[in-house]
Every structure is written in C-alpha cells, then in structure tokens.
C-alpha positions in Angstrom: -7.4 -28.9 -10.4 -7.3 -28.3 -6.7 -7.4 -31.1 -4.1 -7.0 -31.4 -0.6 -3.6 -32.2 0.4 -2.6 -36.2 1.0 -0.9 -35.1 4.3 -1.2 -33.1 7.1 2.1 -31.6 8.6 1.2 -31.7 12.6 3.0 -28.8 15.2 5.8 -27.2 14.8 9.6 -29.1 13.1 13.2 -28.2 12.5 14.2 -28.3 8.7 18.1 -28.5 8.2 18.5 -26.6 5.1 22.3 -26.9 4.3 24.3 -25.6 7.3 20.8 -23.5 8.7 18.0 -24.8 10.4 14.5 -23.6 9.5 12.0 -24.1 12.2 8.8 -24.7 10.9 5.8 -23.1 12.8 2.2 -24.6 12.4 0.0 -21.1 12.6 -3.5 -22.1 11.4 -6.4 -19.1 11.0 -5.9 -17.6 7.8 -5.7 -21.4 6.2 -5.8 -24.5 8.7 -2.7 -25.7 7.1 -0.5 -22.7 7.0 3.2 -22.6 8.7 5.5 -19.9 9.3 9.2 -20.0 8.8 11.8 -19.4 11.5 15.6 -18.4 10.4 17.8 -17.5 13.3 21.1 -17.0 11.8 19.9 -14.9 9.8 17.0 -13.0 11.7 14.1 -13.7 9.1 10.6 -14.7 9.2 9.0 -16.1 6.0 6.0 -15.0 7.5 3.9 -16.9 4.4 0.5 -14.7 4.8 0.5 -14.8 8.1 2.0 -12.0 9.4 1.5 -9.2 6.4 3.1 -5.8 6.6 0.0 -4.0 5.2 -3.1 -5.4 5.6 -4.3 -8.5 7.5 -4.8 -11.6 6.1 -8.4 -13.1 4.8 -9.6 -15.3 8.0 -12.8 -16.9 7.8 -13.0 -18.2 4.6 -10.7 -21.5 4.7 -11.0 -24.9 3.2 -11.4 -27.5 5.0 -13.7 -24.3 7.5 -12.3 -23.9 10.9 -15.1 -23.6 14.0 -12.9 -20.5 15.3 -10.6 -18.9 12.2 -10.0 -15.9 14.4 -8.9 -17.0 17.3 -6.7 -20.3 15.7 -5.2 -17.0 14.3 -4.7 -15.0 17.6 -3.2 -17.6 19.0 -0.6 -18.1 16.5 -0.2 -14.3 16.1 0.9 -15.1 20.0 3.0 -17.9 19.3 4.7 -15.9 16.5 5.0 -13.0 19.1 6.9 -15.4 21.4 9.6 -16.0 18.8 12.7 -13.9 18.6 12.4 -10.2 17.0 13.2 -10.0 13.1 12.2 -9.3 9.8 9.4 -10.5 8.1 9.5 -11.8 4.3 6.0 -12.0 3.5 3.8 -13.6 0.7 2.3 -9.9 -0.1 4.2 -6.5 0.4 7.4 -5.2 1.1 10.1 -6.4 3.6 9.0 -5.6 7.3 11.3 -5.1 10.0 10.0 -6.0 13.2 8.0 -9.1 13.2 6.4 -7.9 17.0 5.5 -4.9 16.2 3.5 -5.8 13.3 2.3 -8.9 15.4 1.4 -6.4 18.2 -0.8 -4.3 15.6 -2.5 -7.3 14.1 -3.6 -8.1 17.4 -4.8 -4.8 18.6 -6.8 -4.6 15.1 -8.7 -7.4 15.9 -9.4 -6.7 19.2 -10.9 -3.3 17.9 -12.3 -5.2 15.4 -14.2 -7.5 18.2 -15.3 -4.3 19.7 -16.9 -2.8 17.2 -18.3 -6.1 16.3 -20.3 -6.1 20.0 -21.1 -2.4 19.4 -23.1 -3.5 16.3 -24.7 -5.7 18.2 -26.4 -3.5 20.5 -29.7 -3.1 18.8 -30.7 -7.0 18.9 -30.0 -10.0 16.9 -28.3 -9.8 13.6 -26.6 -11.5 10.9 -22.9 -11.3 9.9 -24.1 -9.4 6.8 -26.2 -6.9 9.2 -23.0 -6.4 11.7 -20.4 -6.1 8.2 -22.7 -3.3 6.8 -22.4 -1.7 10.1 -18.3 -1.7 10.0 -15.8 0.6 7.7 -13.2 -1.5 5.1 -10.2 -1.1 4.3 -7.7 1.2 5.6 -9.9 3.8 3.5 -13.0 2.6 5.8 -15.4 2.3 2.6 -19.0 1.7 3.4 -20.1 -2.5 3.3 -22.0 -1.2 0.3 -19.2 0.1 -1.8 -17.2 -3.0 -2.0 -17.7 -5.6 -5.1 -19.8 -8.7 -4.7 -16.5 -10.7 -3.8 -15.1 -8.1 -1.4 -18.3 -8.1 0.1 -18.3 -12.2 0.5 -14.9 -11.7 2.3 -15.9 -8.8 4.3 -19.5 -11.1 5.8 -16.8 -14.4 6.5 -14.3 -12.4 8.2 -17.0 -10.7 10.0 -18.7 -13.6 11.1 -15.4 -15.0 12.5 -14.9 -12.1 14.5 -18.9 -12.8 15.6 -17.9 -16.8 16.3 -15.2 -15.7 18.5 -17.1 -13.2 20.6 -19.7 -16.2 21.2 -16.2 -18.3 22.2 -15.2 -15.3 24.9 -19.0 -15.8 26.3 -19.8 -12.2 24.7 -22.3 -13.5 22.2 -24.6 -16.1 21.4 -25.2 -18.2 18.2 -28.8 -19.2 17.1 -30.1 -20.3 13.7 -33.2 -20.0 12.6 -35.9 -22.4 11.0 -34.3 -21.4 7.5 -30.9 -21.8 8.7 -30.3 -18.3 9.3 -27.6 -17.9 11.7 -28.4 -14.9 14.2 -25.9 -13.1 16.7 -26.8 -11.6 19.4 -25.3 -9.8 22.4 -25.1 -10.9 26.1 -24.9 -8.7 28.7 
C-alpha cells in the first residue's frame, strides 16, 4: 500500500559511504521529493530519473502536486548543470557520459517545448488537452490522438505544466471557468 513518506529530506547533504562521500542533491520536478547523487572520486551521477539519457522524465503528474513541476525541474536541471562533468547512472537507459550535455538538451527541449506551447495558443483560449492535441509525442512525434488513454493522461499533465510555467514567465494567463474548467490563454 502506498503512503506518503514520514519525513521529508530538506536541501542538499553529504553521505559518507565508507571512504566516499555522496552528496545528496534535492532536485524536485519530476517528484517533489526526488534527489540526485553526487560521486566525485569516481565521476558519477546516480541521476535517479532526473537526468535520463533517452527521453525526459514525466513532470506534471506528482504526488503531493507541485504549483510549478516544470520549472522546480528547470531549476534543478540548472543546479545539476552547475555540478562537475560526469557520467550519469540513471533509473531508465543505458550509461550516459556527459551529465551537461544531456542537461543542456533537456533544457533546450523544454524550452522548445514552451514555444510551441505559446504557438498553440495563438488562436484564443484553450485547455491543456486542446494545446496537447496540437503538439507531436515522442521522439516519433505521434499525433495526441494515437497515444493510449494513459499516455494521453501524461501527455495533458505535462502539457499543462509547460502551460503553468508560461503563466509563471508572464506569457500566459490562467482562468477557470464556472465548471472548473481551467483555460490558457496568450498575452501579448
């Protein structure tokens, strides 16, 4: 049965593991909690799924939810991108070697990402829904309409995160409606 955890870990620690130390690194937007793992000696980073070779990592759909997913994860793309140079051991996919060059393409994805976001915009309000059937997925940019009822979940939070953090940078607004329906829409 899933719970909640009993504690928080809070910013970033040193963990002597025999003669190493690990230094942990809080990098919340794909899960609130999640941390990163930092081996000098040896030039690793258990990069957990926050830094992925191949894909990027779900953000949007977190427990407890985050107001901004995407840009708690920006900013600890940045922090990660701070760090020294090494490989990344990550939770999914093979053994990368250059934890800022994938860092540096996770970043410029998104950033495309939040582009094409405010490009979908362009014709009025719309949902996150409206604005994911509008964008490809995958590396294989399938249609919103060719992914399965999950993907499709995932594919409306991540895009609505994306949508959140344009209203955060002042390049979008938020409304709801009566029903609750939460609208984007364009400024500028």
């Amino acid at each position: 049965m899933w719970r909640y955890p009993d504690t928080w870990l809070e910013g970033d620690h040193a963990i002597p593991v025999g003669t190493r130390t690990l230094e942990a690194v809080h990098t919340p937007g794909h899960t609130p909690g999640h941390y990163v793992f930092v081996d000098r000696s040896a030039e690793l980073l258990f990069a957990g799924d926050h830094v992925l070779p191949t894909i990027t990592p779900s953000i949007g759909f977190t427990v407890p939810p985050a107001p901004e997913p995407l840009g708690d994860f920006m900013a600890s793309l940045t922090k990660v991108r701070a760090l020294p140079d090494v490989r990344i051991l990550p939770a999914h996919g093979p053994v990368a070697p250059s934890s800022h060059a994938r860092v540096d393409e996770l970043l410029e994805h998104h950033e495309h990402r939040l582009g094409q976001s405010l490009v979908a915009l362009a014709n009025g309000p719309a949902t996150a829904v409206d604005v994911a059937q509008q964008l490809g997925w995958t590396r294989h940019q399938r249609s919103f309409a060719e992914l399965d009822l999950f993907n499709q979940g995932m594919a409306a939070m991540e895009t609505k995160a994306h949508l959140e953090l344009l209203v955060a940078r002042g390049r979008a607004t938020r409304t709801a409606t009566p029903e609750g329906i939460v609208m984007f829409t364009r400024t500028g």
